[in-house]
Steps between C-alpha positions, in 0.01 A plus 500: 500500500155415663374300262874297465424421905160393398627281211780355756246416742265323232796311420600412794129391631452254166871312600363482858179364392672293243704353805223458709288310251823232439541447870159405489567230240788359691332476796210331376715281311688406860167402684389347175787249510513480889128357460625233256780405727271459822479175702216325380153517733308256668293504182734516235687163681187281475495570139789329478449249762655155455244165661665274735371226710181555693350808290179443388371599132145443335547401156195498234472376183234632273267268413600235727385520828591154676820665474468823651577511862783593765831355469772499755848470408655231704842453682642313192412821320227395245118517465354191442247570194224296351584375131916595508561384797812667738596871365764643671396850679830623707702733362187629239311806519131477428506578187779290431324208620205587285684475210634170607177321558282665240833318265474205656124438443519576174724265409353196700157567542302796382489695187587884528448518904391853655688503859506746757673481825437727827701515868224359718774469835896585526686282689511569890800654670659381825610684815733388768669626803429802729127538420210326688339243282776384263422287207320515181301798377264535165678830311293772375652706206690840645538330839759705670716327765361675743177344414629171546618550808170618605291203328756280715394656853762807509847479637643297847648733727836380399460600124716687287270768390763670252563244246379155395656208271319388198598217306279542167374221294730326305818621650709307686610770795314764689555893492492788801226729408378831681196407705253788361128520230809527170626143587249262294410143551506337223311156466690170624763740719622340805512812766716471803482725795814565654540515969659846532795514703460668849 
């Protein structure tokens, strides 16, 4: 009978541990795909950045240097570059426009071109409203809103202090956001400050 018990028991401690050791799997599994699904960072957002008029890039071509040097994209939306004349930047990520002029040269001017492109400046933002010294504002990458309230002088005493509207580049209306460090500027946002009702 005593060693029946013991036998139970054995039994009954490997399903346990069996259990255990599958809730383990599922719950990696769960945090596993939670991580894929998660907002993209500051970081991760540059990588996928897309140029728009008045970000700056330095663009070198090996073996040519009269043609290496800064190039700003300009309101029409295109870098003006020696030998192919207007290439069209809004809308591209770097890379994207990489591929583009590194194509470009090699059909009209040089044989097998080796082109690399860096961000040198992203375009500024702008801040209006309740805040001290409204206007324009050069953006650093993870600038919080907060931040750019404080690079334009803090809040007037009339300010709303609990949310702000942002109208992002390349949209065509702005948004209420939660004034707090997890709202992000992004480069070219237009940030308005809200007068809080009394």
């Amino acid at each position: 009978m005593l060693r029946r018990n013991r036998t139970e028991k054995d039994s009954m401690l490997r399903k346990l541990l069996a259990a255990l050791i599958a809730f383990s799997m599922l719950s990696m599994t769960a945090v596993a795909g939670a991580q894929e699904a998660a907002p993209a960072t500051a970081a991760s957002s540059v990588s996928v950045y897309r140029l728009g008029p008045d970000d700056k890039v330095r663009i070198n071509v090996y073996g040519e240097d009269a043609l290496n040097a800064e190039y700003t994209v300009g309101s029409d939306g295109n870098i003006s570059f020696p030998l192919i004349g207007m290439v069209p930047a809004t809308g591209r990520t770097v890379s994207e426009l990489q591929a583009l002029i590194t194509r470009q040269l090699a059909e009209k001017a040089i044989n097998d071109p080796k082109v690399s492109i860096d961000m040198v400046q992203y375009r500024p933002f702008y801040i209006l409203g309740e805040v001290q010294n409204a206007g324009q504002y050069p953006y650093r990458t993870g600038m919080s809103v907060m931040a750019a309230v404080a690079t334009a002088g803090g809040f007037t005493y009339r300010a709303n202090e609990k949310t702000v509207m942002i109208q992002r580049f390349g949209e065509t209306s702005e948004k209420s956001y939660r004034l707090g460090p997890q709202t992000i500027v992004q480069p070219g946002d237009t940030i308005r400050v809200k007068e809080r009702f009394f």
